[in-house]
DOVO-736799 format. One record per residue (C-alpha): chain; residue in three letters; x, y, z. Coordinates in nm, 2 decimals. Example, Ala and Ser with C-alpha at 12.3 -4.5 7.8 and 13.67 -1.06 7.14 Angstrom:
2
PT   kette   rest        x        y        z
PT       A    ALA     1.23    -0.45     0.78
PT       A    SER     1.37    -0.11     0.71
! end
This chain:
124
PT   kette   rest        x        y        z
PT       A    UNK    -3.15    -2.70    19.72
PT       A    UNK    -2.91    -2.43    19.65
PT       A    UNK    -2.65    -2.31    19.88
PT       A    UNK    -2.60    -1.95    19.96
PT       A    UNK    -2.29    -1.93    19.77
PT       A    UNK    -2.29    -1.74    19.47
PT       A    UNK    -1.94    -1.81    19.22
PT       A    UNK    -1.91    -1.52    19.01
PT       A    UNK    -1.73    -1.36    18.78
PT       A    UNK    -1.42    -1.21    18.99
PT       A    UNK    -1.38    -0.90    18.78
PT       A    UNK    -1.51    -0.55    18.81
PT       A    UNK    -1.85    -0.47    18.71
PT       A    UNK    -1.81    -0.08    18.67
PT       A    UNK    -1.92     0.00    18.32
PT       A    UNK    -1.60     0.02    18.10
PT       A    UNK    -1.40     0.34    18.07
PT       A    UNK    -1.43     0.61    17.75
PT       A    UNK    -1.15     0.44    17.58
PT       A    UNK    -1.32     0.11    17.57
PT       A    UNK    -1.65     0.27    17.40
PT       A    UNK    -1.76     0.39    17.09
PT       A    UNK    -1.65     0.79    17.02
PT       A    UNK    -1.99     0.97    17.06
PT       A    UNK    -2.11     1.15    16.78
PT       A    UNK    -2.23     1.45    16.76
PT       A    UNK    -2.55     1.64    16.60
PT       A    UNK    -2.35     1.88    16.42
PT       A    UNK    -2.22     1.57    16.19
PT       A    UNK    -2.51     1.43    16.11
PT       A    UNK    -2.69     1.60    15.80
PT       A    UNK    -3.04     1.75    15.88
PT       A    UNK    -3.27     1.59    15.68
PT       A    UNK    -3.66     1.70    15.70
PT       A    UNK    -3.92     1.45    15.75
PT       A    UNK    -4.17     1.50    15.47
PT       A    UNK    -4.50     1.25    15.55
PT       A    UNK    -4.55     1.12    15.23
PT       A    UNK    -4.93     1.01    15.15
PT       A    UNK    -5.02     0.81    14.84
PT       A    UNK    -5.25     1.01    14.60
PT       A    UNK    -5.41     0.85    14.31
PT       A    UNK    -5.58     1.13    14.06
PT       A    UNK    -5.93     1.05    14.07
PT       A    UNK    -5.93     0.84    14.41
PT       A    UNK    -6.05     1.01    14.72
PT       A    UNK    -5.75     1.00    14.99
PT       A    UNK    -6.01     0.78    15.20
PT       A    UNK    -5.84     0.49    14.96
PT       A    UNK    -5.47     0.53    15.09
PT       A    UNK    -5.66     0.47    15.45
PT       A    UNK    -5.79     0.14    15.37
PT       A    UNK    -6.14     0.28    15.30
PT       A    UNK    -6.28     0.22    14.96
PT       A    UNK    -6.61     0.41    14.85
PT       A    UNK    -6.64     0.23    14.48
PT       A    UNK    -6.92     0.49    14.42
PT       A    UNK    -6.62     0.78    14.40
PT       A    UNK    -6.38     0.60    14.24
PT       A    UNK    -6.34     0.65    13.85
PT       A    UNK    -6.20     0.40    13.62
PT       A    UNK    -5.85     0.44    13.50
PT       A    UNK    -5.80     0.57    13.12
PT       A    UNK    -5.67     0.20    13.05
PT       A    UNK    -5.63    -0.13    13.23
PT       A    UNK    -5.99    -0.21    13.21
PT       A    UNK    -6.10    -0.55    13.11
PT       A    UNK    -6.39    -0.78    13.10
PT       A    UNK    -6.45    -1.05    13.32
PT       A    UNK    -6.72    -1.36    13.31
PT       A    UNK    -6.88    -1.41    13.62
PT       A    UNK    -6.83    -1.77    13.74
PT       A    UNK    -7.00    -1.87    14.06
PT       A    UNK    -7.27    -1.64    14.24
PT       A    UNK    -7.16    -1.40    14.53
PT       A    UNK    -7.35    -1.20    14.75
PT       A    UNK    -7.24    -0.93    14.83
PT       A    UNK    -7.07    -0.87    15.22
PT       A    UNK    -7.14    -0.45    15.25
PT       A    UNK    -7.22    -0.16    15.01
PT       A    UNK    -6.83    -0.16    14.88
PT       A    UNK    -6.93    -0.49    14.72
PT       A    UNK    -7.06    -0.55    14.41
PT       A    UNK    -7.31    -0.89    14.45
PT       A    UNK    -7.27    -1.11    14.13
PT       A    UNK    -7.46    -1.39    13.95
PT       A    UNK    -7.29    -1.65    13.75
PT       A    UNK    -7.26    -1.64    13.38
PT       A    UNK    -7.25    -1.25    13.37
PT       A    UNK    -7.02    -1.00    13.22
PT       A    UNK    -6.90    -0.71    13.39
PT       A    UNK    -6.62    -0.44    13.38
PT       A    UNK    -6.26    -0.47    13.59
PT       A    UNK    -5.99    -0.32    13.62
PT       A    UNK    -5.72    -0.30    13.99
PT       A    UNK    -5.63     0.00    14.16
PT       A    UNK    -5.30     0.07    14.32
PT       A    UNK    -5.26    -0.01    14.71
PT       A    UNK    -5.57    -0.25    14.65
PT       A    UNK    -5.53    -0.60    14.81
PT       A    UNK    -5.44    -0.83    14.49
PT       A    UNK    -5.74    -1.05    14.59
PT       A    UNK    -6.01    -0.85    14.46
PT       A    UNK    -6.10    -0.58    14.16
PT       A    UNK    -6.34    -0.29    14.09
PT       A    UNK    -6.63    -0.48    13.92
PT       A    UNK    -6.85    -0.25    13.69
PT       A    UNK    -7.21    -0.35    13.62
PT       A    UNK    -7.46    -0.07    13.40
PT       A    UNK    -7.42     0.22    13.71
PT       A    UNK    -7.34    -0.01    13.98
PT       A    UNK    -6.97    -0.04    14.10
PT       A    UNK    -6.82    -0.26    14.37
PT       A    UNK    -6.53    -0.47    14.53
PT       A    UNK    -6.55    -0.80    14.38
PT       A    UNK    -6.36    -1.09    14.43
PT       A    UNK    -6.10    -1.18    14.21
PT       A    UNK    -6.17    -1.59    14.26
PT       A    UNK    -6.52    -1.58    14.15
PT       A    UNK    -6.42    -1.43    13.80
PT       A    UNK    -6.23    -1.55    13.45
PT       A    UNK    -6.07    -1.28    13.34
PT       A    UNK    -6.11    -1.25    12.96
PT       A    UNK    -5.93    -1.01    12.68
! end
């Protein structure tokens, strides 16, 4: 049970004076600076990329970078960014920037997809 005494802390609670605080700063000393958005652009890439949203079907492979990978374990494809693969087959990679490390562009004749980067043995 608590009494209704309250010990406190004697002094004033006022806020403390100017001289105490910080001198206040004004906007003529600051420098004006514009705020420019910046958006990633990649030449080639729709800007539906820097969203988050990858159409592989727009998306052209880079002059270099590409490489070959063997296919190691089936994967079905989760939506039409995917590309599905069967084990033991060869197709076309290569990374784009911004993409999630965990998976590549996977090239296969005319079809193009996400593919995971787990399910493949990178080669040359």
């Amino acid at each position: 049970r608590f009494s209704g005494t309250f010990v406190g802390n004697a002094e004033s609670t006022s806020p403390p004076t100017a001289a105490t605080s910080p001198p206040a700063v004004g906007a003529a000393t600051l420098p004006a600076v514009p705020t420019i958005p910046v958006v990633p652009t990649i030449v080639g890439v729709p800007n539906t990329v820097a969203e988050g949203v990858l159409n592989p079907n727009e998306v052209k492979p880079p002059a270099s970078g590409t490489r070959k990978a063997r296919v190691l374990y089936d994967y079905e494809a989760a939506d039409s960014t995917e590309l599905a693969l069967l084990a033991d087959e060869m197709i076309t990679v290569y990374s784009l920037p911004g993409m999630d490390p965990d998976w590549l562009i996977g090239e296969r004749g005319n079809q193009k997809g996400k593919v995971p980067v787990t399910y493949l043995e990178l080669l040359s």
